[in-house]
C-alpha positions in Angstrom: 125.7 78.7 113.7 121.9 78.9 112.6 121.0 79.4 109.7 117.4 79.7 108.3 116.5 76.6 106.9 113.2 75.6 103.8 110.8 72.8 105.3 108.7 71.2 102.2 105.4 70.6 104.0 103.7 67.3 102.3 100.1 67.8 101.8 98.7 65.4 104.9 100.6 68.1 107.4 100.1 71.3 105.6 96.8 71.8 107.9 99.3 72.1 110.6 101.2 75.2 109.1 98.0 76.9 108.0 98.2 75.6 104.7 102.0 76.9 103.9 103.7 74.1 101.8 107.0 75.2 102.6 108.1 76.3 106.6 111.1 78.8 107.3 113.1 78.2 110.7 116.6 78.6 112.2 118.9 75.6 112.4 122.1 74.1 112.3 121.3 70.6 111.8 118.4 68.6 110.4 117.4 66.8 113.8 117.3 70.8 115.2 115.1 71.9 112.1 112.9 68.7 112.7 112.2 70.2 116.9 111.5 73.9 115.6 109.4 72.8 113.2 107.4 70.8 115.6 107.7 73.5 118.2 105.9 76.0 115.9 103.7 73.9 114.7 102.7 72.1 117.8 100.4 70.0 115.8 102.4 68.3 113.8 104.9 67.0 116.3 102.9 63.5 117.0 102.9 62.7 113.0 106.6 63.5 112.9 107.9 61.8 116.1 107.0 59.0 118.6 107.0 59.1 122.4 110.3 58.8 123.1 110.8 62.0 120.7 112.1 59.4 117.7 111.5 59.9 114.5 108.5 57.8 113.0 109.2 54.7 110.6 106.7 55.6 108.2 108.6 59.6 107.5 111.0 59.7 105.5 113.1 63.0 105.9 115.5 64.2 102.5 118.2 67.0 102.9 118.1 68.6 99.4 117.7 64.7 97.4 119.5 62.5 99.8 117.8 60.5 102.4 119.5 61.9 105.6 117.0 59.4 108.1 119.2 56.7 108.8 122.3 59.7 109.6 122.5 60.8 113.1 120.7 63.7 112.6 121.6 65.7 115.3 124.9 66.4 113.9 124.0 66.1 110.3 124.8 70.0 109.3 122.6 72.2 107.2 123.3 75.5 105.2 121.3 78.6 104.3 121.0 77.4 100.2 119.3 73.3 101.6 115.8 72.5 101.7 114.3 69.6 104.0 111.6 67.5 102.5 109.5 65.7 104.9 108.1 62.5 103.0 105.3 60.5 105.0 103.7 57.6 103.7 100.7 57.9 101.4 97.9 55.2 101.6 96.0 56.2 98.4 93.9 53.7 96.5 90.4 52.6 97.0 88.9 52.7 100.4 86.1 50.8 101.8 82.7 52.9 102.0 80.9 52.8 105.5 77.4 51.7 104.7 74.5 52.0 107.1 72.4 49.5 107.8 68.7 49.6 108.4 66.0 52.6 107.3 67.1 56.1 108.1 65.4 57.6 110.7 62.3 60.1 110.2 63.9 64.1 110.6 61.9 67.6 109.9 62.0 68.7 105.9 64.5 70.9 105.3 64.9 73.5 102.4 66.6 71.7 99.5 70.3 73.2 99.2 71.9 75.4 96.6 73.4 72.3 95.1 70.7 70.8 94.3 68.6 73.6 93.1 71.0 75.6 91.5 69.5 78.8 93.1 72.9 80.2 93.4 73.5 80.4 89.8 75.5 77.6 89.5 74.6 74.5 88.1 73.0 72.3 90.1 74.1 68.4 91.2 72.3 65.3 91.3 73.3 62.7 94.0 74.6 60.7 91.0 77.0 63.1 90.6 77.9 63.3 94.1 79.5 59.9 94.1 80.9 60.1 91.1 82.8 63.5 91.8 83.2 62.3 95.9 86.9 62.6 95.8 87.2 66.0 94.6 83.9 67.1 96.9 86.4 66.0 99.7 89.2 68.4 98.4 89.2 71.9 100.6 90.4 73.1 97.1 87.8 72.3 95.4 84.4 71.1 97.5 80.8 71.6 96.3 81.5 74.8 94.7 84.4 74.4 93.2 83.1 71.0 91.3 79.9 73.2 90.1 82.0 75.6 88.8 83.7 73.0 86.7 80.1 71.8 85.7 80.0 75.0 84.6 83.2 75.7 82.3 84.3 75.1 79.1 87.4 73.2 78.0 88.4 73.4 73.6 91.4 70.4 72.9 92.5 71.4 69.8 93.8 67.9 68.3 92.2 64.2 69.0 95.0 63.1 70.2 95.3 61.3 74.3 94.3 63.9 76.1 90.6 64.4 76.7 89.0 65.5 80.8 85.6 64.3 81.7 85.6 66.4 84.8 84.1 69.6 83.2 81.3 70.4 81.9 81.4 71.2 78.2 84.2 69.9 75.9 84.8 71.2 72.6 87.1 69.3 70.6 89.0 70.1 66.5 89.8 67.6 65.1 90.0 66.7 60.8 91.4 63.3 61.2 90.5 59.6 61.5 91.9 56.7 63.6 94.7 54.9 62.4 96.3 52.2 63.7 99.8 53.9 64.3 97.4 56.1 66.7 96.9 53.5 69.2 100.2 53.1 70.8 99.9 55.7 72.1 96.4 57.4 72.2 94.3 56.2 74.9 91.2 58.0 74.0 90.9 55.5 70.9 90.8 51.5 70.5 91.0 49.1 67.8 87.5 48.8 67.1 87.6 52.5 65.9 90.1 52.4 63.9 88.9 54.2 60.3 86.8 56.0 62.2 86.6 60.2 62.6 88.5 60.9 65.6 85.8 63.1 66.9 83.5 60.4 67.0 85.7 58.0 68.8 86.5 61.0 71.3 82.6 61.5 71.9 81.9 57.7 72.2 84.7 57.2 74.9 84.1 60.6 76.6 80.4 59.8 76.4 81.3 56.5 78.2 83.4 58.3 80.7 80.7 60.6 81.6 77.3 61.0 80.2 77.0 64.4 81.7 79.1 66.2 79.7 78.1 68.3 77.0 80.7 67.1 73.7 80.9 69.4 70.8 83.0 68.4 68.1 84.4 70.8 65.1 85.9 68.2 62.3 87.7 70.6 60.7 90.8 71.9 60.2 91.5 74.8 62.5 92.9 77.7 60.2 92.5 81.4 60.4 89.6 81.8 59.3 87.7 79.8 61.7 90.1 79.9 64.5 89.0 83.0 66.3 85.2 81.7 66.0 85.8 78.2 67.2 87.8 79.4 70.3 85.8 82.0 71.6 83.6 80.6 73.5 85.4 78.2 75.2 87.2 79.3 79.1 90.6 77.4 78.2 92.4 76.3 75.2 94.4 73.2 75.4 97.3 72.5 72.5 97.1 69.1 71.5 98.5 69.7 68.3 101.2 68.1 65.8 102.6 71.1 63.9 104.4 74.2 64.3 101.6 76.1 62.0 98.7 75.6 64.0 100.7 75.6 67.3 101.7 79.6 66.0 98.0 80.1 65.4 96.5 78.7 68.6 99.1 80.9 70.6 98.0 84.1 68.4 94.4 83.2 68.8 94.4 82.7 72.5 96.4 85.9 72.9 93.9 88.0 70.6 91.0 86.4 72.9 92.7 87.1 76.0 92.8 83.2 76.5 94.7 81.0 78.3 96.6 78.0 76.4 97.6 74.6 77.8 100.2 73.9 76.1 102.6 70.2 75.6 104.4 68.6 73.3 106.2 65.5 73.4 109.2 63.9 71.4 110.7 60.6 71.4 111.4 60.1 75.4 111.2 63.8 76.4 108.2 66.1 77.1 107.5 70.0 77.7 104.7 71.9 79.6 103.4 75.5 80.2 100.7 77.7 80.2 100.8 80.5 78.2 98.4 83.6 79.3 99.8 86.8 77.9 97.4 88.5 80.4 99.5 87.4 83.2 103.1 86.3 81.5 104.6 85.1 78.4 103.3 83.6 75.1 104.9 80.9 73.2 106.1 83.1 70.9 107.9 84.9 73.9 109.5 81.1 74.5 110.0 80.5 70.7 109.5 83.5 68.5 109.7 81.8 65.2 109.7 78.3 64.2 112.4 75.8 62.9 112.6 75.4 58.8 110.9 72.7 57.4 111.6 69.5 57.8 114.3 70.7 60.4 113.1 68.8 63.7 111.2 65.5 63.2 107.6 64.7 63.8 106.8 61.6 66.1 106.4 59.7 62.8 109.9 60.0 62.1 111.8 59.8 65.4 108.9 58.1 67.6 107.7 58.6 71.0 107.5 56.2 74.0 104.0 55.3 73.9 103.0 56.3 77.9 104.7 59.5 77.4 101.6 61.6 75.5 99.8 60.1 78.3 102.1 61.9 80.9 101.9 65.1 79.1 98.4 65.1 78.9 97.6 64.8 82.5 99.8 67.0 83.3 98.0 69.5 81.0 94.8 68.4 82.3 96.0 69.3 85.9 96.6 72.9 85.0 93.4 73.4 83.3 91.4 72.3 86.5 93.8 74.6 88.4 92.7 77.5 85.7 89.7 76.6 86.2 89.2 76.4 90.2 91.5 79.3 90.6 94.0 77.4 92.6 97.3 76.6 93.3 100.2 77.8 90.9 100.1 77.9 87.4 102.9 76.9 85.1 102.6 80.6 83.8 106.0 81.7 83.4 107.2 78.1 83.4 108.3 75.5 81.4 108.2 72.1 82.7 110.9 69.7 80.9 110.3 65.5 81.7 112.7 63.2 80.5 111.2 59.5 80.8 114.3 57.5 80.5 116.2 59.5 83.1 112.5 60.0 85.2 113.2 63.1 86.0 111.4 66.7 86.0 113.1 70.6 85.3 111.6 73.8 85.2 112.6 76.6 84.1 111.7 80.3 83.9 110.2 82.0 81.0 110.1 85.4 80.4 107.2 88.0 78.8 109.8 89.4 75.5 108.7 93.3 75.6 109.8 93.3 71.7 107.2 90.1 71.0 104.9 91.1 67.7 101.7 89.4 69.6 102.2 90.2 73.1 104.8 92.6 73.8 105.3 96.5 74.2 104.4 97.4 70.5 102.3 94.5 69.0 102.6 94.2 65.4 99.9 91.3 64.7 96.7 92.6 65.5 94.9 89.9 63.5 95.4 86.1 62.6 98.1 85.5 59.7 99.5 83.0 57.3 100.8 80.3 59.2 101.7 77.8 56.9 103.9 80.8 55.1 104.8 82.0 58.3 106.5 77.7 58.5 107.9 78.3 55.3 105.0 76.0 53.9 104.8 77.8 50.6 103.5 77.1 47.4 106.7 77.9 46.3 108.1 75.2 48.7 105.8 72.8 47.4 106.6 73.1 43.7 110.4 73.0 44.9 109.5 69.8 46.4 107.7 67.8 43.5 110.7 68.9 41.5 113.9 67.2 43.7 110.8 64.4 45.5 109.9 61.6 43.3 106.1 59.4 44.4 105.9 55.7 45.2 104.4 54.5 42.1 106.7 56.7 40.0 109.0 55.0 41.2 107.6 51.9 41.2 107.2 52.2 37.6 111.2 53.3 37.0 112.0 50.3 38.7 110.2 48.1 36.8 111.1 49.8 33.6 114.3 48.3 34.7 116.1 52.4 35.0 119.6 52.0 36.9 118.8 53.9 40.8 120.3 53.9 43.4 118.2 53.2 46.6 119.4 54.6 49.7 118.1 53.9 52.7 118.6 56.6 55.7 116.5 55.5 58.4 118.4 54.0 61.7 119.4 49.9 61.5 116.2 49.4 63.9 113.8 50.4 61.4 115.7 48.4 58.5 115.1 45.2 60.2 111.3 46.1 60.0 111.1 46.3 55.9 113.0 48.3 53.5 113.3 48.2 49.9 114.6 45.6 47.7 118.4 46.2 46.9 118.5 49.7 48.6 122.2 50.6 50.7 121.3 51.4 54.5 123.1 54.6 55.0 121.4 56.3 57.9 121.3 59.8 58.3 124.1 60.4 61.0 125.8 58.5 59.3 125.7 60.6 55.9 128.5 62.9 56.2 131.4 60.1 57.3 130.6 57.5 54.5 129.0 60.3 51.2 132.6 58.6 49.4 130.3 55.4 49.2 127.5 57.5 46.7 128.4 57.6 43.3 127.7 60.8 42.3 127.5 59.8 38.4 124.1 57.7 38.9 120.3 58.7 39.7 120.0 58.3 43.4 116.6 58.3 45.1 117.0 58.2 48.8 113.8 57.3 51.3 113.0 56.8 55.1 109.8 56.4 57.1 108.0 59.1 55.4 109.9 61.9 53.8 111.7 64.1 56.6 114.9 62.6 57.1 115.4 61.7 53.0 114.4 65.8 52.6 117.3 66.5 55.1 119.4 63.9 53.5 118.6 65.1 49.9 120.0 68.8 51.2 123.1 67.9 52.7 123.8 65.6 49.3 122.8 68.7 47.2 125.0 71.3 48.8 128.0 68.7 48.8 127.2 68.8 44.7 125.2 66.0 44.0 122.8 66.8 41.2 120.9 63.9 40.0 119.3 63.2 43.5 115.9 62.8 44.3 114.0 61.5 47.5 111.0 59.1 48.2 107.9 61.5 48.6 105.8 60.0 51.8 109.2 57.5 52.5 108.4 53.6 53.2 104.9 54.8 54.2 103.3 56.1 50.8 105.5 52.6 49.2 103.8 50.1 51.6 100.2 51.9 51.3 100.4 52.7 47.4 102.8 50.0 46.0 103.6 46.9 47.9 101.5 45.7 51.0 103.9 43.0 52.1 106.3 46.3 53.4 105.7 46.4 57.1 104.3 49.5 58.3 104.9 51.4 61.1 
């Protein structure tokens, strides 16, 4: 019985459908979906199949994700719910150019063309450029026009991190920090020979490099709300390349109150996320998270890593949509949310919704302006006189030691990290761990726990104070602050 059947066009063959990436028909098995597809698209028959009507060596055909080529597919049976992919080979790479030999001959003058002159309102292109951009001038997608108009837009990365897009025009970038060597494992945009350096400068060295065309503008400052709305106005799309949960909440609000859209990634260890947020045309990320995790509650990349390619995928990924912005083509991960998982190599998506109740974006906004964000964290004042109080610094505790005071060192990073440097005479308890072997912690004595640099001993410190411990403290900037403020010879990380 036929059934109607999804054909995923790959790009090469897509000119043979009109341009539709994925192909309806009626079939009951994948060699019959294979001849109507080739029978409606009489074009495409000669790519798919050879004379004597068999499949070609270089296509690859997939029924839902198992390779069904070598299976006689004539009597390989398909449902209503599978999709066939159609995989042909790809050469890619660097091809040869064809070069001319000898002078050109003699032809009429011509009026110079739009592109060059610009007469169109759109910024014109030098012949420089031409090369340079010659594999997106070849793009239907994107052609002449569609790489003047990127000439002509405006990208802002908020955060110095490895993401950064030569390919348009004007590139504003925040950013308050300088290079540090922990940086470079992972952000490309930077090398060793900058490290100490302002970020912003490395960014406009390397983007300068990249291409001399583009106009840099760098902000080193710390983006807050009262410079937020300022900074981000002018620019076409806003890309999150940021670190923390307070300035994440007030790029979203920003964007939203500017009627912006915002690239958005973050990454984690060996997993990354994606979306776009426009509230003009879906959700926000306060629609996707509507208020942030406590304190200390999910580590930073400091304190659990992150595979150093990984920022790298993200990135492009986000630089991807905001050329699609951009151009105004293809599909937007508005309303998406794109999960990658590096060790498993493998992508999800799923749907995000507009929340009618959101304060920003929804039915009845209640923010109509930009807020506390640090309070809105729970990064108080009040927080931060709670912490000096139960958080003790390196050289405090440097000086305790010497003073010869009986502490208790407790170490609650992971056995890895351990093996790096840790503190003489400290107990390696790690965090897991905690809860199964607290019998171990005397109670009675001053203990001052410590990891990398301050998250997981903060945790630590509030599971040991709720169990009753009272005369607990922990390591204020972890192993970090000890090795930068106190002892050298501890390894950093």
């Amino acid at each position: 019985m036929n059934q109607p059947i999804s054909i995923h066009i790959p790009t090469p063959l897509r000119s043979f459908t009109g341009g539709a990436a994925t192909v309806e028909v009626q079939a009951s098995t994948v060699g019959e979906a294979l001849e109507r597809l080739a029978s409606e698209h009489a074009g495409i028959r000669r790519h798919l199949f050879d004379d004597a009507g068999r499949l070609r060596r270089f296509v690859n055909v997939y029924l839902n994700d198992e390779d069904v080529r070598h299976l006689q597919q004539e009597a390989t049976p398909v449902a209503q719910a599978d999709t066939l992919s159609i995989v042909p080979s790809i050469a890619g790479g660097r091809p040869d150019l064809l070069r001319r030999s000898g002078a050109p001959s003699a032809a009429p003058p011509r009026p110079a063309p739009a592109w060059l002159t610009g007469a169109d309102g759109l910024p014109a292109m030098g012949q420089d450029e031409l090369l340079r951009y010659s594999r997106h001038l070849i793009l239907p997608e994107v052609g002449l026009e569609g790489q003047r108009k990127l000439k002509a837009s405006s990208v802002l990365l908020v955060g110095a991190g490895g993401l950064g897009s030569p390919a348009v025009g004007r590139i504003g970038i925040v950013d308050f920090d300088v290079v540090d060597e922990t940086n470079l494992q992972r952000q490309v945009l930077h090398g060793t020979a900058n490290v100490g350096r302002p970020k912003l400068d490395s960014a406009r060295a390397r983007l300068r490099d990249l291409n001399p065309k583009v106009r840099f503008e760098g902000y080193e400052t710390r983006l807050d709300s009262s410079n937020a709305l300022e900074i981000l106005r002018p620019y076409d799309v806003i890309v999150d390349g940021t670190d923390n949960f307070p300035t994440r909440y007030l790029v979203n609000d920003a964007c939203v109150l500017l009627g912006k859209p915002n690239v958005y990634g973050s990454v984690f260890r060996f997993e990354g996320q994606a979306s776009v947020f426009d509230a003009k045309r879906g959700p926000c990320y306060r629609c996707l998270y509507p208020e942030p995790p406590p304190p200390g509650l999910v580590p930073s990349c400091a304190e659990g890593g992150v595979l150093g390619v990984l920022p790298g995928v993200v990135g492009l990924i986000q630089s991807i949509e905001t050329l699609k912005l951009l151009l105004g083509i293809g599909e937007p991960l508005i309303g998406r949310l794109l999960l990658f998982d590096a060790l498993g190599l493998r992508f999800r998506e799923l749907k995000l919704r507009k929340d009618p109740a959101c304060p920003i974006c929804g039915e009845h906004p209640t923010i109509r302006e930009l807020i506390d964000y640090e309070a809105f964290c729970g990064i108080t004042p009040e927080a931060a006189a709670n912490e000096a109080g139960i958080s003790i610094g390196a050289r405090d505790l440097a000086a305790r030691l010497r003073r010869g005071e009986d502490l208790t060192l407790v170490d609650v990073r992971e056995p890895n990290e351990w093996e790096i440097g840790h503190l003489p005479d400290a107990k390696l308890i790690p965090l897991n761990s905690l809860p199964g072997r607290i019998g171990e912690l005397d109670s009675g004595r001053d203990l001052v726990l410590y990891c990398h640099t301050g998250q997981r001993s903060a945790r630590a410190l509030d599971y040991l104070q709720q169990a009753g411990y009272r005369r607990v403290k922990h390591l204020r900037g972890g192993i970090e602050a000890w090795s930068r403020e106190v002892d050298p010879s501890v390894p950093r990380y």
